[in-house]
C-alpha positions in Angstrom: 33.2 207.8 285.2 32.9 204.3 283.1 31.3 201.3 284.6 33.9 198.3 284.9 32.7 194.8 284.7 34.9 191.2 285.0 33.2 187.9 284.0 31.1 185.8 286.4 32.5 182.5 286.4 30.9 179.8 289.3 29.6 182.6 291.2 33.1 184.7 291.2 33.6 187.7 289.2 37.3 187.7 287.3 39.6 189.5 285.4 39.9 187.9 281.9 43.5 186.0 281.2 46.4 188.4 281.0 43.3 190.9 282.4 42.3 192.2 278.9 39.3 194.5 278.5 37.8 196.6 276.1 35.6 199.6 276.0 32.1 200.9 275.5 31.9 204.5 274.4 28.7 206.6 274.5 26.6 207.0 271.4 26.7 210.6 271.5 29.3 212.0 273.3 31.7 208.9 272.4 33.1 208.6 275.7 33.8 205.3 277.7 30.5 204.1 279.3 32.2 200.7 280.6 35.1 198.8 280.7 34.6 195.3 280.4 36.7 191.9 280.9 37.0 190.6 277.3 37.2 186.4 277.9 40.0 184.6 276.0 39.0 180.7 275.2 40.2 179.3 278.3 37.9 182.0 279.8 34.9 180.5 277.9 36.0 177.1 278.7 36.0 177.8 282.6 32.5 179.2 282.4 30.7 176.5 280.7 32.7 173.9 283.0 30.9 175.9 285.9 28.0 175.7 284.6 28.0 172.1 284.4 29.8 171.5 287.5 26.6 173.6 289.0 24.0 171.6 287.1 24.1 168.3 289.4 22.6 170.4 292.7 20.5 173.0 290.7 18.5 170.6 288.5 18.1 168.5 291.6 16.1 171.3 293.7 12.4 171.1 294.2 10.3 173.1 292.1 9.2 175.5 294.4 12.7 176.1 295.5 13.8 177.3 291.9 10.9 179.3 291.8 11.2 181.1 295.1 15.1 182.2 294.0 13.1 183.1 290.8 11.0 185.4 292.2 13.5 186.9 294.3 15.5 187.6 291.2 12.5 189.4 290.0 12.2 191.8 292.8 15.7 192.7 292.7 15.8 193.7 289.3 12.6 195.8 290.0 14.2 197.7 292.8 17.4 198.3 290.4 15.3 199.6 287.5 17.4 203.1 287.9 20.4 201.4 287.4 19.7 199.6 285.0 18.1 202.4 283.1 20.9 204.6 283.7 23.7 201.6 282.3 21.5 201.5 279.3 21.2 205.0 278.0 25.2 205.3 278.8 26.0 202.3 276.7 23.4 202.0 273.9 21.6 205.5 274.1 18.2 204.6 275.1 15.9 206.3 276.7 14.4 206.6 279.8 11.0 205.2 279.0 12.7 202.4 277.2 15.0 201.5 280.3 12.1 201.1 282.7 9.5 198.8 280.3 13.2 196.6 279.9 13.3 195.5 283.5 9.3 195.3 283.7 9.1 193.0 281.3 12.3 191.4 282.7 11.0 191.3 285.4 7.6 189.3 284.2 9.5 187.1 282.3 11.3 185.9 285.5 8.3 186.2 287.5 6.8 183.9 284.6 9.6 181.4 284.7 9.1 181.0 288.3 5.5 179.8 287.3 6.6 177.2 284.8 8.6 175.1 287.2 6.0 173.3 288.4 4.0 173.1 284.6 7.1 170.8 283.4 4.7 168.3 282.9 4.8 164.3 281.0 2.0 162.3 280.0 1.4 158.4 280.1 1.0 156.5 276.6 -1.0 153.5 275.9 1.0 150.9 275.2 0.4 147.3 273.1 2.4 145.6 275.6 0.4 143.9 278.5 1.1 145.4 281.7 3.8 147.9 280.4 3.4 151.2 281.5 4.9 154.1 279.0 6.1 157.8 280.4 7.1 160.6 277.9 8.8 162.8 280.8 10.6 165.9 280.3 14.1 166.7 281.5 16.8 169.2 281.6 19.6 168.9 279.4 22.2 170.3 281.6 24.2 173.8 280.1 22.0 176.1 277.7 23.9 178.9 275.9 22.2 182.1 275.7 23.3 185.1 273.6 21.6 188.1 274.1 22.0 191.6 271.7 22.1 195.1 272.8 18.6 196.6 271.8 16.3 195.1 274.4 19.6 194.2 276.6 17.8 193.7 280.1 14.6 191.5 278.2 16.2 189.6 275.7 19.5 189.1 278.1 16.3 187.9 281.0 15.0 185.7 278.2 17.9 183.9 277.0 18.3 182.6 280.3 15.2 183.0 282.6 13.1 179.2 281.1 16.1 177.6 280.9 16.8 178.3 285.1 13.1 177.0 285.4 13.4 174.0 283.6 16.6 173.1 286.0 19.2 174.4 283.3 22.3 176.1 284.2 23.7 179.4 282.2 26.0 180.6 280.4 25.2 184.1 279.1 27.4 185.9 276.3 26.9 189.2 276.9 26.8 192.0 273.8 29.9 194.0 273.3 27.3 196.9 273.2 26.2 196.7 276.8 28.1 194.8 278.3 27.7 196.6 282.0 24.1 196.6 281.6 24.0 192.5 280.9 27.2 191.9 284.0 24.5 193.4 286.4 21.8 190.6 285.1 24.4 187.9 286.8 24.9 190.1 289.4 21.4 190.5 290.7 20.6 186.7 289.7 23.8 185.9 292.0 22.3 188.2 295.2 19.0 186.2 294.4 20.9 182.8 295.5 20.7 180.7 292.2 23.8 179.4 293.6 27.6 179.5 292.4 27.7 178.6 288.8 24.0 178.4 287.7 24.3 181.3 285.8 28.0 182.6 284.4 28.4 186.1 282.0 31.2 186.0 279.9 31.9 189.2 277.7 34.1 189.9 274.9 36.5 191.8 272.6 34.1 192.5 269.2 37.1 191.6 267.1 36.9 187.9 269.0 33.2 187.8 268.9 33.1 184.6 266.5 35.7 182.3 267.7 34.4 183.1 271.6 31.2 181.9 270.5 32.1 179.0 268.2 34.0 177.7 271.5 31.3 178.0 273.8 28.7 176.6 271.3 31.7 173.3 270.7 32.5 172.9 274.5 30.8 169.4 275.5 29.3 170.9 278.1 26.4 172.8 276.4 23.5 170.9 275.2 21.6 173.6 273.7 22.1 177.2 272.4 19.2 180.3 272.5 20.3 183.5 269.9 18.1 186.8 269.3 20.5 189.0 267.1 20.8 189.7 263.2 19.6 187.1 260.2 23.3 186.7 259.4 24.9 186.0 262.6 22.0 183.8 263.3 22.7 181.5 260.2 26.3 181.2 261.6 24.8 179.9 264.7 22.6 177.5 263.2 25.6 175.7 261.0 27.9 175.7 264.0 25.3 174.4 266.2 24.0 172.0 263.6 27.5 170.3 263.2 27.8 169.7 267.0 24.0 167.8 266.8 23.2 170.8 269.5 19.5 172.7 269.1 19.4 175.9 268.3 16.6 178.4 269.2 17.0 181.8 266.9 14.6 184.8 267.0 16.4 186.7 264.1 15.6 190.1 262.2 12.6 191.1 260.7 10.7 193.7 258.0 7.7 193.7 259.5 4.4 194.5 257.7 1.2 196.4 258.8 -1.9 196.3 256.9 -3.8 199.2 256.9 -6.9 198.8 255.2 -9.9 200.6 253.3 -11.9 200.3 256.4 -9.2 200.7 259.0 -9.7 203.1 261.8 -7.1 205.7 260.9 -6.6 207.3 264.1 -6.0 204.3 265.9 -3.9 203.1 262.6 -1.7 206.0 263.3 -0.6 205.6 266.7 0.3 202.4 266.3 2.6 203.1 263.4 4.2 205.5 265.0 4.6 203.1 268.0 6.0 200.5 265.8 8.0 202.2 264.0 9.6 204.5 266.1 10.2 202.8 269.9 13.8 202.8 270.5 14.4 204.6 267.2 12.9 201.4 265.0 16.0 199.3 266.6 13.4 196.2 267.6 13.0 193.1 265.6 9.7 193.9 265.8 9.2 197.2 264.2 7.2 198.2 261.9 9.0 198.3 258.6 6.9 198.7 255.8 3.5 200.1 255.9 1.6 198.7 253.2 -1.6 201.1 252.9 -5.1 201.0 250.9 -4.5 203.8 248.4 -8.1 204.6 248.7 -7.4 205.7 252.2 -3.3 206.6 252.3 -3.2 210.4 251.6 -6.1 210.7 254.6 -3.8 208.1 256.8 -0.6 209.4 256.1 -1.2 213.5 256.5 -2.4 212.3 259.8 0.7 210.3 260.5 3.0 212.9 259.8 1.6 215.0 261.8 2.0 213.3 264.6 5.3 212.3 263.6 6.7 216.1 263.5 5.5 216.0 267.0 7.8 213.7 268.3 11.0 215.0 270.9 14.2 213.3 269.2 17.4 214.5 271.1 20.0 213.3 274.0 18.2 210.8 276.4 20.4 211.8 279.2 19.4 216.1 278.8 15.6 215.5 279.3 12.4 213.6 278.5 12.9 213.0 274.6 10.6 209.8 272.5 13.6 209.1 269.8 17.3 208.9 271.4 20.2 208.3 269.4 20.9 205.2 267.0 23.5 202.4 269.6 26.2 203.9 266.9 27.0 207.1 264.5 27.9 203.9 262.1 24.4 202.6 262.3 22.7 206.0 262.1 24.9 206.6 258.4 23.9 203.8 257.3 20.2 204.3 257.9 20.7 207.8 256.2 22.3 206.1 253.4 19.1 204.1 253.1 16.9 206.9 252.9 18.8 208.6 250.5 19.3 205.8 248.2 15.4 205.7 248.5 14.7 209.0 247.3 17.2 209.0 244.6 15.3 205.8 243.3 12.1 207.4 244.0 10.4 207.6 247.1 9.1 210.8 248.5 10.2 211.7 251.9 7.2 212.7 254.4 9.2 213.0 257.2 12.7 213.2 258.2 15.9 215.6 258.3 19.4 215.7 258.6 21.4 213.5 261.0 23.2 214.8 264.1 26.3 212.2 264.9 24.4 209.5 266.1 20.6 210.9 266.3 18.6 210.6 263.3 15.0 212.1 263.5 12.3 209.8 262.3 11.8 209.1 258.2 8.5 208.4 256.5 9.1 206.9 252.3 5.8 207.4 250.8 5.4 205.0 247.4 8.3 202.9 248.0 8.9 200.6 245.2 10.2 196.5 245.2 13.0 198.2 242.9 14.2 200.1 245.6 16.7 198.7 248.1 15.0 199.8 251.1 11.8 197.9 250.4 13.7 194.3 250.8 16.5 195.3 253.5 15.9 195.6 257.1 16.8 199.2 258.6 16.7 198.8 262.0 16.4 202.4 262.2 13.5 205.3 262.6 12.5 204.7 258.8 9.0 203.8 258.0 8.3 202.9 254.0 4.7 203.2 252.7 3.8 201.7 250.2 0.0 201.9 248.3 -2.0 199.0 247.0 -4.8 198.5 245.5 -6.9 196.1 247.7 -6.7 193.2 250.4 -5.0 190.7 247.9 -2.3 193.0 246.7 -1.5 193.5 250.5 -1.1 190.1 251.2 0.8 189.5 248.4 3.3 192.4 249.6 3.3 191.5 253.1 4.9 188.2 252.2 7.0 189.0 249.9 10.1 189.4 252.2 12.5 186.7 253.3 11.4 187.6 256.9 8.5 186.5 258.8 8.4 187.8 262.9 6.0 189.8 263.8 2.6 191.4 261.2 -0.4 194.0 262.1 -3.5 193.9 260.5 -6.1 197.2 261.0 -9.6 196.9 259.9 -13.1 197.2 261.1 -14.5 193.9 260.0 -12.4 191.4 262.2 -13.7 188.0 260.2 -12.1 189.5 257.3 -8.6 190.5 259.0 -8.5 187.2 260.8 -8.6 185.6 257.4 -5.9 187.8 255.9 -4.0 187.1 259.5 -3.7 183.3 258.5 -2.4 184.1 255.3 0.4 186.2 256.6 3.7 184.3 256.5 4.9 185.3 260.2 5.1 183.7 263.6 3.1 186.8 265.4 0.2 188.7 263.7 -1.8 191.3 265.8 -5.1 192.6 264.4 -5.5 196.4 265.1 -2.3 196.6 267.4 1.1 197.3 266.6 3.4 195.0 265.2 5.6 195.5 268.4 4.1 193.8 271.6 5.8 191.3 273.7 4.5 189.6 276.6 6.5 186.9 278.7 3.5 184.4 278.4 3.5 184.3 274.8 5.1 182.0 272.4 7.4 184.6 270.5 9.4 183.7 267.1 9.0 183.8 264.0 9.4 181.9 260.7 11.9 181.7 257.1 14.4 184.0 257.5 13.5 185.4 261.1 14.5 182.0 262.9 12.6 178.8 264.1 11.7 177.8 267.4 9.3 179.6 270.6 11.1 181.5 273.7 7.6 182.2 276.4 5.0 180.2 278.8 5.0 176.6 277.9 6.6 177.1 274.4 9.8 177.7 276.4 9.5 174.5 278.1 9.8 172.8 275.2 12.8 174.3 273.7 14.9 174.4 277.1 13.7 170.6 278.2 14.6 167.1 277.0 11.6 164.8 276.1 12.7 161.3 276.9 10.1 157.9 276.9 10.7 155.8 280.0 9.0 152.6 280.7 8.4 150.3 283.7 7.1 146.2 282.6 4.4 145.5 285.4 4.6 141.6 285.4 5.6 139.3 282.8 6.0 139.9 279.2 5.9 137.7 276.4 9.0 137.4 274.6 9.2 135.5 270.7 12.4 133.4 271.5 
């Protein structure tokens, strides 16, 4: 039986205009997961409006009070970590393991939040003017925007939204066509929490009216500020219909993300972290590892090790047992990924690792001596692939490692740590980790990344910053001197 979900507009949940919906199917068995309301403009329109209309009370609550709703929130999405699990490996496949780390980390990241409501801290400036005292406070801007994708839905759907509550910001989140059931229940627990009617709204929506539902929301007057984690190329459309509205934009965009494994590295170690970066949720994170960029003096040791443990891996149906790779979110995504590999070996690579797809379930690739002549070596997969490719020494690695038009997330394994922290600050990404793997988020830290994999800081303090206005306020303290 599917899951059906209406939109959440001022702390009601409604049937789109002339009630239109459209469907989730199952990666694998291709049946309808959910049934979701799919927003028309005037749908959009009437969510942001709540939002605003719930901004006046919300922003006005002391501290402590938005962080005691916040907290709540947290504890109701840890006691509804089945459901959520179970909504995500219906709509997107995933499995299990990857269900339950969603809502932890959701659940930190509102649990974080909660903390920064009192950190939303100004300073006082000196100023040349006798007896004037100078403020640089910060402020909520009223409605933020946030639109979350399908791959992490319960964490990045949390994030888009969870600083900006903090900072006295009201929602509005555009769910993903992908999962929609799995981001509705996100509003649903937030609205049991008692943010209050309108503080946070979930509009969904048809895929084929993806772009004008979002270029409405992003134009309505109401919201001051949009947040976006999804693909390079949606993100860029973001970014030019933010820009013309004079509205910030906060994109954490795709990625082709390097490790290092150098002449000294500890292989062992070097493995399992590959195989953790490149194979969590079947490589669908922005932060997976992409391209594995090896020492040839010690890549045929490393990488008869890695496969080996690779072979070892359970790939199958999520929802039939205890399995480390589940399907790809579609059998689209999991032909194209095929057609990667294949185009790869008929330019040259040698495949380590793989086999033949199964509908939407793809076992997990390794390219040994992948080329910059091949097309997988610039183009992000987003799938179980993993290309190696052999250099001859530190410099040569460096030089590889940036030469991508991405920049997110970067791992570095050696022994000698002075020497990888120098080759860290040379890396051209907004998150290096030096003998971890490229995938590791925690809600403290100030994630993003740099060129082509967005601009601005979602986490701790950094997230006060993006979802907060700066403004200077001053107060004269006796007479002032005037020139005329």
């Amino acid at each position: 039986m599917s899951l059906i979900c209406k939109l959440l507009i001022g702390g009601q949940w409604l049937e789109a205009q002339g009630q239109a919906t459209f469907a989730r199917h199952n990666p694998i068995s291709g049946k309808i997961s959910s049934q979701a309301s799919a927003a028309s403009l005037k749908d959009a329109a009437q969510a942001a409006s709540a939002a605003a209309a719930a901004f006046p009370t919300w922003s006005n609550l002391p501290p402590n009070e938005r962080r005691s709703r916040l907290l709540k929130a947290a504890d109701l999405f840890a006691a509804h970590s089945a459901e959520f699990s179970a909504r995500m490996t219906a709509e997107t496949g995933a499995t299990a393991s990857w269900g339950n780390f969603n809502v932890q980390l959701a659940c930190n990241i509102l649990r974080e939040a909660a903390s920064m409501t009192t950190q939303i801290c100004g300073e006082q400036i000196p100023s040349d003017i006798p007896g004037n005292l100078s403020l640089a406070v910060r402020q909520p801007v009223g409605v933020i925007l946030g639109i979350a994708p399908w791959n992490a839905p319960v964490i990045l759907g949390v994030r888009a939204i969870a600083m900006p509550l903090a900072c006295g910001n009201t929602v509005v989140l555009k769910s993903s066509e992908l999962c929609p059931a799995t981001h509705a229940l996100i509003g649903e627990l937030l609205q049991q929490a008692g943010l209050g009617d309108g503080v946070v709204n979930v509009v969904s929506n048809a895929p084929k009216d993806a772009a004008e539902i979002v270029r409405a929301l992003i134009e309505h007057p109401a919201v001051r500020r949009v947040n976006f984690t999804g693909s390079t190329r949606v993100g860029r459309i973001i970014a030019e219909t933010a820009a013309r509205q004079f509205k910030p934009a906060l994109l954490e965009l795709g990625g082709k993300n390097p490790m290092l494994v150098l002449d000294d590295a500890d292989l062992d170690a070097a493995v399992d972290a590959a195989t953790f970066g490149a194979f969590l949720n079947q490589g669908q994170i922005c932060m997976s590892t992409e391209r594995l960029i090896v020492d040839e003096r010690v890549a045929d040791d490393f990488l008869q090790r890695l496969v080996a443990k690779v072979a070892r891996l359970p790939v199958g149906d999520p929802s039939e047992g205890d399995v480390v790779l589940g399907p790809l979110v579609t059998p689209q995504a999991a032909e194209h990924v095929q057609a990667l590999i294949e185009r790869a070996v008929a330019q040259g690579a040698e495949l380590l690792a793989g086999g033949a797809r199964h509908g939407s379930i793809l076992p997990p690739a390794i390219l040994d001596k992948v080329t910059s002549d091949m097309d997988i070596y610039a183009e992000e997969s987003f799938g179980p692939v993993l290309s190696v490719i052999r250099v001859k020494d530190s410099e040569e690695a460096i030089r590889i490692a940036n030469d991508t038009e991405y920049g997110l997330s970067a791992a570095i394994f050696s022994r000698d740590i002075a020497r990888a922290l120098q080759i860290a600050r040379r890396i051209e990404s907004g998150i290096c980790h030096i003998n971890g793997p490229t995938v590791h988020d925690e809600a403290q830290m100030p994630f993003g990344g740099v060129k082509s994999s967005g601009y601005g800081r979602f986490g701790g303090k950094a997230g006060i910053d993006a979802f907060s206005e700066l403004r200077w306020l001053t107060i004269q303290c006796g007479p002032r001197h005037y020139p005329f």
